[in-house]
C-alpha positions in Angstrom: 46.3 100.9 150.6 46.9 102.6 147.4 50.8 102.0 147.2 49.8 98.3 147.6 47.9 98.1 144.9 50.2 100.2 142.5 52.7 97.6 144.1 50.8 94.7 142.8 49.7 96.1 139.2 52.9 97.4 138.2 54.0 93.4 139.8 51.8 92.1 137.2 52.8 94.1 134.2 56.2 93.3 135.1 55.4 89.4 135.3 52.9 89.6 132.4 55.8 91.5 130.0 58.8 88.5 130.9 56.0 86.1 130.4 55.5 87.6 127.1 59.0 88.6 125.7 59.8 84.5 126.1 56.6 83.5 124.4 57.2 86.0 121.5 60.8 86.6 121.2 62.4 83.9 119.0 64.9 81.2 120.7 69.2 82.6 120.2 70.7 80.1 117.8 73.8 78.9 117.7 76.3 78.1 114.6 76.8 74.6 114.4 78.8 72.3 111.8 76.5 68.9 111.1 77.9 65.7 109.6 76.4 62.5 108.9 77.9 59.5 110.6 75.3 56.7 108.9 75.2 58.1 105.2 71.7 55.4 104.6 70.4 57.6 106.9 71.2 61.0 105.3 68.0 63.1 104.9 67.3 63.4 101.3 64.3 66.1 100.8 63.2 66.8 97.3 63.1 70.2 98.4 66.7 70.2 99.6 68.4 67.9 96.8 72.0 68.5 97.4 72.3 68.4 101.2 76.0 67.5 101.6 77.5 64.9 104.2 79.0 67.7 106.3 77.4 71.6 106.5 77.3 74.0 108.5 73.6 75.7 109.9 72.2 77.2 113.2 70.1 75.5 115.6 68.4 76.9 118.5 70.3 77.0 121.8 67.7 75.1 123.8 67.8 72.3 121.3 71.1 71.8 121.3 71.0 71.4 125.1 67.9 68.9 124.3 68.2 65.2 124.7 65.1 64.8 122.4 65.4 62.7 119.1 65.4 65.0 116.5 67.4 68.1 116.1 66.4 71.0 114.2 68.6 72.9 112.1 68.6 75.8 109.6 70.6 75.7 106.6 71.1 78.2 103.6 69.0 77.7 100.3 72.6 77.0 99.1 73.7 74.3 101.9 70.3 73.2 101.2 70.4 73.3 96.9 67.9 75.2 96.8 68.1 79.2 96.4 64.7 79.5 96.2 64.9 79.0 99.9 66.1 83.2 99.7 65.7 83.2 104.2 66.9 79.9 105.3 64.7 76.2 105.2 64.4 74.1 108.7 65.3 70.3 108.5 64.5 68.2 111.2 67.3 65.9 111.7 67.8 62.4 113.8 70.5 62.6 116.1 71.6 59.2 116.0 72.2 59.9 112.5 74.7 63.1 112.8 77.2 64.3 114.6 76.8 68.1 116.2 79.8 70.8 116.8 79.0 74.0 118.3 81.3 76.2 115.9 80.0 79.9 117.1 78.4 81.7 120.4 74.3 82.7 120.0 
């Protein structure tokens, strides 16, 4: 009876810690290269003023695999014109509006 219920508890913790380590642990990225294919519909941020046509930026693995709307990608404060931006800024981009090439592994 006791092995069972060690069994079980050390069951749990195991279920309990996967469970966890997704929740917490952050998503792999991928590098991708991003170019806009309808330029009136180029995202122009006031925080990002010089976003070019065609960058380069990492967006999240299970994104990428996504068939939802928008895409969300990280660029540089540099890509983005912005150095201010020292760890990165998100933009959330429409994909009818870009083309998406997967240029490095997560």
């Amino acid at each position: 009876m006791a092995i069972g219920s060690l069994c079980a508890i050390v069951a749990l913790v195991s279920v309990l810690t996967v469970v966890g380590v997704r929740v917490l642990a952050p998503a792999p990225q991928q590098s991708v290269s991003v170019q806009f294919i309808d330029l009136s519909g180029r995202v122009q941020l006031e925080y990002c003023p010089s976003l070019p046509g065609s960058f380069t930026a990492r967006a999240p693995a299970t994104d990428l695999r996504a068939t939802s709307a928008v895409l969300p990608v990280k660029v540089t404060g540099q890509v983005c014109g912005n150095p201010a931006f020292t760890h990165g800024v998100w933009l959330y981009l429409n994909r009818s509006s870009i083309t998406v090439a997967i240029t490095g592994s997560p």
